[in-house]
N, CA, C, O and CB atoms as a CASP TS submission, in Angstrom:
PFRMAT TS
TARGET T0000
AUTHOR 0000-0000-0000
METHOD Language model
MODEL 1
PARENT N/A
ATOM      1  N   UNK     1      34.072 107.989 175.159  1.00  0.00           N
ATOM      2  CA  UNK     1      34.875 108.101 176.364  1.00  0.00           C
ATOM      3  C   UNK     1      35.693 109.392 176.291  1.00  0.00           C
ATOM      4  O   UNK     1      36.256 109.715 175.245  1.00  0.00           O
ATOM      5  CB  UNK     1      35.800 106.857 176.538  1.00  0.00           C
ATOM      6  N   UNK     2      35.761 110.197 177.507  1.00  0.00           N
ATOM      7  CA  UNK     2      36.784 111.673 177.296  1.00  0.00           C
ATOM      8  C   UNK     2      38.031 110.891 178.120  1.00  0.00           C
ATOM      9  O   UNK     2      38.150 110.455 179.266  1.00  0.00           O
ATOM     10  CB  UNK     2      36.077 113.580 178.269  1.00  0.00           C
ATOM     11  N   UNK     3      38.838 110.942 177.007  1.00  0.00           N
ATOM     12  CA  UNK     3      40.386 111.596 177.277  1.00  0.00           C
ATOM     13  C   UNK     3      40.805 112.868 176.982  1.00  0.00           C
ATOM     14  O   UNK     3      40.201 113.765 176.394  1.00  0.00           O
ATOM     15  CB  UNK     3      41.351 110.948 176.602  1.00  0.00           C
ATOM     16  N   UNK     4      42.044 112.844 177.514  1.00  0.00           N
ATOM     17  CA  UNK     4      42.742 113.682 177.412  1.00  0.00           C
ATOM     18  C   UNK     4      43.799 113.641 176.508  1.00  0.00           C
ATOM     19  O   UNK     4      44.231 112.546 176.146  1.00  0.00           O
ATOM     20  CB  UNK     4      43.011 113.875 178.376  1.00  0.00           C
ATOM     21  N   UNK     5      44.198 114.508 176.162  1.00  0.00           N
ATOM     22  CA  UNK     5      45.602 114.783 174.946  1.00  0.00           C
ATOM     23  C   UNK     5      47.092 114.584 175.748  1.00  0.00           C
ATOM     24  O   UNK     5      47.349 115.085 176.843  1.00  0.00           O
ATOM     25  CB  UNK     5      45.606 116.759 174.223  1.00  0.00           C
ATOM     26  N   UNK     6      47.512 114.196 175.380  1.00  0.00           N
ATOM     27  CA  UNK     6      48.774 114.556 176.511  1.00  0.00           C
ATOM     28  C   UNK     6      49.689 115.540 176.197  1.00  0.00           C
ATOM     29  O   UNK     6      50.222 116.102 177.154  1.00  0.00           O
ATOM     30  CB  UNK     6      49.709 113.394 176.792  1.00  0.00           C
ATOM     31  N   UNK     7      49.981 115.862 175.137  1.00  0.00           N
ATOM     32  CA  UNK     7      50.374 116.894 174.518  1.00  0.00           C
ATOM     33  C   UNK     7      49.958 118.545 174.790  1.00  0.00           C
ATOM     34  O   UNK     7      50.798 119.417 175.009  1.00  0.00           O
ATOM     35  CB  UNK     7      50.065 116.499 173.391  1.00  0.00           C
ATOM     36  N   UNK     8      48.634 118.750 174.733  1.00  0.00           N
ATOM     37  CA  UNK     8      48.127 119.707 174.626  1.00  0.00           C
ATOM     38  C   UNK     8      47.026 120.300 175.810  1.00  0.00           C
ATOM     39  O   UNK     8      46.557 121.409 176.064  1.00  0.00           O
ATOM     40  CB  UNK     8      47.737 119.512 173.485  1.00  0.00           C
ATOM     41  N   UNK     9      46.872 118.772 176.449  1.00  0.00           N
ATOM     42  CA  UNK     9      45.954 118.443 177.518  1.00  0.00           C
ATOM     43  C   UNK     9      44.204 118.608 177.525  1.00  0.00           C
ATOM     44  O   UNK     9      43.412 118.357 178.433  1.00  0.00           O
ATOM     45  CB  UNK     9      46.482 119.252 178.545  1.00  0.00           C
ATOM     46  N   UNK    10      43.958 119.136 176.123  1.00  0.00           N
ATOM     47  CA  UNK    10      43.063 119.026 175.763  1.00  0.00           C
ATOM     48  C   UNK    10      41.916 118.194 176.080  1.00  0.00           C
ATOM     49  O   UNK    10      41.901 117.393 175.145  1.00  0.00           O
ATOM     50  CB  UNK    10      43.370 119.008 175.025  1.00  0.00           C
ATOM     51  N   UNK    11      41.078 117.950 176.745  1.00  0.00           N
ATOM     52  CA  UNK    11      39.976 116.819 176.557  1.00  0.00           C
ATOM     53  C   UNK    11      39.180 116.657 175.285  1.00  0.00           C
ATOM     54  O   UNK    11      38.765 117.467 174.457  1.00  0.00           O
ATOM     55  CB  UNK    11      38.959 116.994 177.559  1.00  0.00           C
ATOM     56  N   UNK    12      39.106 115.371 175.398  1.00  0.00           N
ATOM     57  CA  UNK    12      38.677 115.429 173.792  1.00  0.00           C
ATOM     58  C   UNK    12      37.726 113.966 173.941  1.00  0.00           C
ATOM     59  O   UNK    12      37.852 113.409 175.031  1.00  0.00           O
ATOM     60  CB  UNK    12      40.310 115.325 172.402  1.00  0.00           C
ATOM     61  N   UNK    13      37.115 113.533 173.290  1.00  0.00           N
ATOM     62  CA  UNK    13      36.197 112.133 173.243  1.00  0.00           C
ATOM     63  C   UNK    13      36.997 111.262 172.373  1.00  0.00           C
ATOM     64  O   UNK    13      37.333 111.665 171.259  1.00  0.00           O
ATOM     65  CB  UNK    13      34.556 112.297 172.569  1.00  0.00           C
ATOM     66  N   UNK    14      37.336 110.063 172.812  1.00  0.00           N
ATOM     67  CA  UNK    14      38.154 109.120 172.266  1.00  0.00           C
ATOM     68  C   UNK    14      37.502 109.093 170.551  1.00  0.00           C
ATOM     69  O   UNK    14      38.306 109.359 169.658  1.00  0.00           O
ATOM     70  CB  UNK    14      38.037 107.573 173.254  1.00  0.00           C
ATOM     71  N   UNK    15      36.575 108.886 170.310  1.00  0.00           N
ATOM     72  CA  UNK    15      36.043 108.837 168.874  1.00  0.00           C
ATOM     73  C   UNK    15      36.019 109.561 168.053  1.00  0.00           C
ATOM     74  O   UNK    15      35.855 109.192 166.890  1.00  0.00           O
ATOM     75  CB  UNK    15      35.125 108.652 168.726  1.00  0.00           C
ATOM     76  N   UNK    16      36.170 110.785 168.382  1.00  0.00           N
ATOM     77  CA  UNK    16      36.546 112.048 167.888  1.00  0.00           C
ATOM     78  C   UNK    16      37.725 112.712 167.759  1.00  0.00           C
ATOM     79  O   UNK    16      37.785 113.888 167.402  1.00  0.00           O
ATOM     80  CB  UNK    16      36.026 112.717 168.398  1.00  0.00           C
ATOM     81  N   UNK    17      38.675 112.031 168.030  1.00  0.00           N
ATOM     82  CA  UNK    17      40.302 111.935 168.375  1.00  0.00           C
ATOM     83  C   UNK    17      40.996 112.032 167.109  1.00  0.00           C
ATOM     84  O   UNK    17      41.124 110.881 166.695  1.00  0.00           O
ATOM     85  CB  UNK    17      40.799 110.489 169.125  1.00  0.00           C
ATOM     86  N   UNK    18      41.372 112.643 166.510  1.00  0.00           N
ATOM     87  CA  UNK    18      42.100 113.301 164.954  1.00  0.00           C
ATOM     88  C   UNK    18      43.302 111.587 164.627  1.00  0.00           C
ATOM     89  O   UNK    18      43.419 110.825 163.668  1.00  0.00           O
ATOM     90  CB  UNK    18      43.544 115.553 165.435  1.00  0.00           C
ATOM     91  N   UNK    19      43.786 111.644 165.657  1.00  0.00           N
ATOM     92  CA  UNK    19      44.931 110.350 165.937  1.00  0.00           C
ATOM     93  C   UNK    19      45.206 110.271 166.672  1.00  0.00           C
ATOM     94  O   UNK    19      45.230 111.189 167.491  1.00  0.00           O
ATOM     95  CB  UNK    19      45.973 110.103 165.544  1.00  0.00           C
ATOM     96  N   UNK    20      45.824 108.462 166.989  1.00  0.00           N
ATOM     97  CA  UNK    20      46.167 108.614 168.584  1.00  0.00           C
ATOM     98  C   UNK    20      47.399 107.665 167.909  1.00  0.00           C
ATOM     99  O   UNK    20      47.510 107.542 166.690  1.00  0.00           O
ATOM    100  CB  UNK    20      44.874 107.932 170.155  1.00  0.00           C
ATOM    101  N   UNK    21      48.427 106.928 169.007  1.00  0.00           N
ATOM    102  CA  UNK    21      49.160 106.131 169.606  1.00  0.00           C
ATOM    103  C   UNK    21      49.582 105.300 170.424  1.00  0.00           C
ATOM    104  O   UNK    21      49.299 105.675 171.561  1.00  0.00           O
ATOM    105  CB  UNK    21      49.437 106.329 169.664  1.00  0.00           C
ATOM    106  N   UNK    22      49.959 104.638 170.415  1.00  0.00           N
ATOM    107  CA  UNK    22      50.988 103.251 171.602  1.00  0.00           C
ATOM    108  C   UNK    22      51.593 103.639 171.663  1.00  0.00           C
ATOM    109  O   UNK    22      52.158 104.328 170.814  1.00  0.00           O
ATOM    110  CB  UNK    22      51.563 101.870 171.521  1.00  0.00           C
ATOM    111  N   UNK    23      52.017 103.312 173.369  1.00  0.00           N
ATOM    112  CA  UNK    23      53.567 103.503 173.795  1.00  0.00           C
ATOM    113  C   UNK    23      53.631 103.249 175.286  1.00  0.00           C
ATOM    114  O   UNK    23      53.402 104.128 176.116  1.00  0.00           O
ATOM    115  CB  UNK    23      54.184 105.080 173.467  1.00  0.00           C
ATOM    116  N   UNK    24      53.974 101.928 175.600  1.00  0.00           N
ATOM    117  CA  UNK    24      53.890 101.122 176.774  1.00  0.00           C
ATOM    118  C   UNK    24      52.955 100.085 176.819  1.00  0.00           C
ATOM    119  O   UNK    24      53.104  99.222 177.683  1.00  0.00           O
ATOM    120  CB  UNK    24      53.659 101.861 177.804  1.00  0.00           C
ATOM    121  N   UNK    25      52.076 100.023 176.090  1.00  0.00           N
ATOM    122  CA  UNK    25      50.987  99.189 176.105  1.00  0.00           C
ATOM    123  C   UNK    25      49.560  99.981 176.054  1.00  0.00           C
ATOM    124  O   UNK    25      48.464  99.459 175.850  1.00  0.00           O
ATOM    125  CB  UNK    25      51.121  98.332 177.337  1.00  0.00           C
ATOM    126  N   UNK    26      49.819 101.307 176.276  1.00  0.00           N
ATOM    127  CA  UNK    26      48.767 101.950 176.732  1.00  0.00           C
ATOM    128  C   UNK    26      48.312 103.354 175.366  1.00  0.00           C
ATOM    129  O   UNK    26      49.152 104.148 174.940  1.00  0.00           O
ATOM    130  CB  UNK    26      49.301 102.514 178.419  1.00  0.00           C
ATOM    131  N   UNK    27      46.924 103.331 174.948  1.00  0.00           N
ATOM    132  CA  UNK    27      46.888 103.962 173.596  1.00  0.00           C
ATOM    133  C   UNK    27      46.644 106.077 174.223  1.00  0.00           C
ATOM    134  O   UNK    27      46.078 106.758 175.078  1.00  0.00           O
ATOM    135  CB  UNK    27      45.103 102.971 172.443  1.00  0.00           C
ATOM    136  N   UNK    28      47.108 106.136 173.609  1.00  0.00           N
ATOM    137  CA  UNK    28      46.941 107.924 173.486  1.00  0.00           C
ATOM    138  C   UNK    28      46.631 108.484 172.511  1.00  0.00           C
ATOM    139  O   UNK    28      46.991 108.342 171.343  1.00  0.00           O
ATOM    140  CB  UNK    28      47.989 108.709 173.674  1.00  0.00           C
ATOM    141  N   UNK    29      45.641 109.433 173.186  1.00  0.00           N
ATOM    142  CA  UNK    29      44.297 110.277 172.152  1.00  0.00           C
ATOM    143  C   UNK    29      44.689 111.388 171.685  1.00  0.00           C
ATOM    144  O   UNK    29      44.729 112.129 172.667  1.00  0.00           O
ATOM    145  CB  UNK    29      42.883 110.758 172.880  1.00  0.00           C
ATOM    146  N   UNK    30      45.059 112.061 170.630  1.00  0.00           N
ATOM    147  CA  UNK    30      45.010 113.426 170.489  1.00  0.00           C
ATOM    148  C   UNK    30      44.174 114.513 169.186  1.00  0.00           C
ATOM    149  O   UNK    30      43.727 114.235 168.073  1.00  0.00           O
ATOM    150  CB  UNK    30      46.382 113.582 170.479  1.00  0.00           C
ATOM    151  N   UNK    31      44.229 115.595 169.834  1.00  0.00           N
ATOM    152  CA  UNK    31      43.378 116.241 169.147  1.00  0.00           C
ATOM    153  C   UNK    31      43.655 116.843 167.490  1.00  0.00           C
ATOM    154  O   UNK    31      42.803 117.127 166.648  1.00  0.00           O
ATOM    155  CB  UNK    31      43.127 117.214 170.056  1.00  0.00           C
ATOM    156  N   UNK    32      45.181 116.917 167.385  1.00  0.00           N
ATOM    157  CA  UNK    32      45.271 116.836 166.219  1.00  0.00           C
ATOM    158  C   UNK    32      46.270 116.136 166.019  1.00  0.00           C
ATOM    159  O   UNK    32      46.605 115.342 166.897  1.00  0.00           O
ATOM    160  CB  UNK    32      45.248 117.836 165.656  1.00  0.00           C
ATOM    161  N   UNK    33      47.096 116.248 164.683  1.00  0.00           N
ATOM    162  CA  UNK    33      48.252 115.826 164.070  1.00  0.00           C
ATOM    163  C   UNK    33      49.196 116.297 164.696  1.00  0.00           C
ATOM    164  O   UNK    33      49.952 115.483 165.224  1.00  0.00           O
ATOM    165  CB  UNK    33      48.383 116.091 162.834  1.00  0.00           C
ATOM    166  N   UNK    34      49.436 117.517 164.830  1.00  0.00           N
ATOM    167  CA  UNK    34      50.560 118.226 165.478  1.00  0.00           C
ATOM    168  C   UNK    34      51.009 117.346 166.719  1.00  0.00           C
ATOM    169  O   UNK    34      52.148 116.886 166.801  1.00  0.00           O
ATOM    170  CB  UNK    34      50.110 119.748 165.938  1.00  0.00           C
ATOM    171  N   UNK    35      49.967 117.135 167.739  1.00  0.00           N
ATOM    172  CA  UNK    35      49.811 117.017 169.030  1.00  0.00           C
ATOM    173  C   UNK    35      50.666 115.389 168.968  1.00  0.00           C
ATOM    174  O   UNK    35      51.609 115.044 169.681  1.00  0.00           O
ATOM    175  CB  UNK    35      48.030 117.193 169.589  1.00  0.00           C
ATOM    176  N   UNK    36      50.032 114.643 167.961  1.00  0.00           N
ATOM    177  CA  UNK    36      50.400 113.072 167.895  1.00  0.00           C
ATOM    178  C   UNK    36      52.260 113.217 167.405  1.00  0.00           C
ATOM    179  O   UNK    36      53.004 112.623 168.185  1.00  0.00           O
ATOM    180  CB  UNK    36      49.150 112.068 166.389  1.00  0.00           C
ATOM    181  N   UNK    37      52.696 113.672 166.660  1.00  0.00           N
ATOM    182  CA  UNK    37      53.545 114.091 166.019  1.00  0.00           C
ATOM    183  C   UNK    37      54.519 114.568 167.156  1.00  0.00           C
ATOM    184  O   UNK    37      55.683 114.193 167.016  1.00  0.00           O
ATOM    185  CB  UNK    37      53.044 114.996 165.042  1.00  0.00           C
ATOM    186  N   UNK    38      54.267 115.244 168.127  1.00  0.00           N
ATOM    187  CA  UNK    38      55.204 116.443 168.982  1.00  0.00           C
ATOM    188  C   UNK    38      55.225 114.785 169.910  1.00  0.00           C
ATOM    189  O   UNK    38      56.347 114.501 170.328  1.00  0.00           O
ATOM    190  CB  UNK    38      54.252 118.516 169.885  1.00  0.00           C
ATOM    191  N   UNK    39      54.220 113.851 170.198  1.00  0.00           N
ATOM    192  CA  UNK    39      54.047 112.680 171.281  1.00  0.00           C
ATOM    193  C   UNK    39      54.888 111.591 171.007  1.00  0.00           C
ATOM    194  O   UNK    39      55.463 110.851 171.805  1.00  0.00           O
ATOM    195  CB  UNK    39      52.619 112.102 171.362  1.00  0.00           C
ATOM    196  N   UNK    40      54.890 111.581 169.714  1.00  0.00           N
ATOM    197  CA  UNK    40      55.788 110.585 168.367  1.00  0.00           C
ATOM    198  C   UNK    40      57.775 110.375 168.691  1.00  0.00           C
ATOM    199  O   UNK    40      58.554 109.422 168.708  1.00  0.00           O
ATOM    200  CB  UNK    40      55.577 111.861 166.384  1.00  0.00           C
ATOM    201  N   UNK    41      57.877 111.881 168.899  1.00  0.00           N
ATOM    202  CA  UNK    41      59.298 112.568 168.867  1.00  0.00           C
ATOM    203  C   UNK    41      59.436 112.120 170.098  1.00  0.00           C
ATOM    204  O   UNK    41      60.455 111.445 170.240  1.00  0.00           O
ATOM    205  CB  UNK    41      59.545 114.222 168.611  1.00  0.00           C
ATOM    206  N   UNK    42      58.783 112.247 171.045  1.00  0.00           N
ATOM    207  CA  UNK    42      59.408 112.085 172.611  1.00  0.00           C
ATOM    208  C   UNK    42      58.221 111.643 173.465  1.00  0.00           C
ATOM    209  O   UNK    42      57.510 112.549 173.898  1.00  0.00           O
ATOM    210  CB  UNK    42      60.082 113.628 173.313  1.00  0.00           C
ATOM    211  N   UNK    43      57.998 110.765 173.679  1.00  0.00           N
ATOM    212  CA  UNK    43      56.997 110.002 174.190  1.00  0.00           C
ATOM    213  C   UNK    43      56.791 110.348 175.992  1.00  0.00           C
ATOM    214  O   UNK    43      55.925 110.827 176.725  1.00  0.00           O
ATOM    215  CB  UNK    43      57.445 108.391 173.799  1.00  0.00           C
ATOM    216  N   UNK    44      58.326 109.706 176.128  1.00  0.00           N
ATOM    217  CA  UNK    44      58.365 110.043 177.733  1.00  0.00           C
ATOM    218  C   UNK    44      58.390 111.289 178.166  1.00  0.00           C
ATOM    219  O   UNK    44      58.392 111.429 179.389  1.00  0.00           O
ATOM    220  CB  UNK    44      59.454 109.548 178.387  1.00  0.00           C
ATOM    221  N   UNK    45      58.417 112.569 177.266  1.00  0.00           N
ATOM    222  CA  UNK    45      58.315 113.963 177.315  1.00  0.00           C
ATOM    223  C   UNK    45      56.468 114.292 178.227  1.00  0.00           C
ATOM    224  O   UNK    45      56.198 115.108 179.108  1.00  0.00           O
ATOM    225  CB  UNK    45      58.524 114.574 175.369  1.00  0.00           C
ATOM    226  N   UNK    46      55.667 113.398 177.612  1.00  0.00           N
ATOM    227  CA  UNK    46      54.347 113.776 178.103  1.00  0.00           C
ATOM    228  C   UNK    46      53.878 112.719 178.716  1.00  0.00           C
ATOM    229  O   UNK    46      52.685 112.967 178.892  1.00  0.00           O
ATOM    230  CB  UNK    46      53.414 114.226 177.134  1.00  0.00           C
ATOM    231  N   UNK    47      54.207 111.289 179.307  1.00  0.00           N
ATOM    232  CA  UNK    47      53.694 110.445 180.002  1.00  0.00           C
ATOM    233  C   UNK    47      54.053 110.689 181.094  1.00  0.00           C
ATOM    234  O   UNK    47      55.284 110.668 181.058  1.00  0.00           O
ATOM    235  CB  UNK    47      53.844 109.363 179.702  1.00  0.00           C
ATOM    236  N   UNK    48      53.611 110.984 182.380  1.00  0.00           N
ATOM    237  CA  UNK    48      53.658 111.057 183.582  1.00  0.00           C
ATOM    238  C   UNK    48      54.982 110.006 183.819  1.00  0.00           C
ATOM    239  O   UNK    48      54.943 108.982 183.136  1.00  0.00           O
ATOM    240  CB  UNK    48      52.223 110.746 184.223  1.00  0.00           C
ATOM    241  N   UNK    49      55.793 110.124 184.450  1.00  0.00           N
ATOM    242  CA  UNK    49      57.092 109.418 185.008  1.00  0.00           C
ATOM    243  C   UNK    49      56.505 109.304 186.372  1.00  0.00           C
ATOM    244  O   UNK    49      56.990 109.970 187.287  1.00  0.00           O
ATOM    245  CB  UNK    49      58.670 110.302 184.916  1.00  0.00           C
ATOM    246  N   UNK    50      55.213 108.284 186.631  1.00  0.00           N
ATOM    247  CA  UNK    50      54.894 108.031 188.296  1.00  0.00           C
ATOM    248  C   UNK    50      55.714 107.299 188.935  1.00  0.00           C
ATOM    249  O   UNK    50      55.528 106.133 188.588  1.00  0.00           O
ATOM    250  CB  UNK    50      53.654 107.369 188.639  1.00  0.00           C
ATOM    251  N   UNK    51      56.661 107.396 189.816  1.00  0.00           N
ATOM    252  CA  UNK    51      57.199 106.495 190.843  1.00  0.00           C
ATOM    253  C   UNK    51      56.502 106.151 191.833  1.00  0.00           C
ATOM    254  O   UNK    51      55.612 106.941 192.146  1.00  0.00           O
ATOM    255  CB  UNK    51      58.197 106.897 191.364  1.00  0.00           C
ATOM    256  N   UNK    52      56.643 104.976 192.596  1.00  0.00           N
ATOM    257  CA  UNK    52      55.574 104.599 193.646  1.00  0.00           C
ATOM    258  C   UNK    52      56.973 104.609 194.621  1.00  0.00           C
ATOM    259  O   UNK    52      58.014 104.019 194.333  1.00  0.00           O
ATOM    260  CB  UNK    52      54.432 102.916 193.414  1.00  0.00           C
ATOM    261  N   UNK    53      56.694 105.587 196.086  1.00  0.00           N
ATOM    262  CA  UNK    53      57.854 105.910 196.798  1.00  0.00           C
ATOM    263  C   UNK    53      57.331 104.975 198.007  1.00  0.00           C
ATOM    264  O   UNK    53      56.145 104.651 198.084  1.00  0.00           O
ATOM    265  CB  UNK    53      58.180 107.633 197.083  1.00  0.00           C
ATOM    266  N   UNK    54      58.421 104.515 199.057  1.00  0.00           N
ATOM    267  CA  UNK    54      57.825 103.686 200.176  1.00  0.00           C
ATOM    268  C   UNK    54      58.676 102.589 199.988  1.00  0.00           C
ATOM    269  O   UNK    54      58.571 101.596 200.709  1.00  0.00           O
ATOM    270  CB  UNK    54      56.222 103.319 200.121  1.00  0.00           C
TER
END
């Protein structure tokens, strides 16, 4: 499956993914250590903050 990094935005194939993480319920892929690490420190820094307006 291709995800994306959120960190780096990288696409990358989930299986091939260096490390990933939780955080909300929902797992995140990244391409390296760095990337998981920088995601680690501040989570809500790279998860989309979607509001639903209306």
């Amino acid at each position: 499956m291709r995800v994306t990094d959120p960190v780096c935005k990288m696409e990358i194939d989930s299986k091939e993914a260096t490390a990933q993480s939780e955080y909300q319920g929902q797992t995140y892929y990244f391409c390296s250590t760095g990337c998981k690490k920088a995601f680690d420190e501040d989570p809500a820094k790279y998860v989309g903050n979607q509001h639903e307006h209306g």
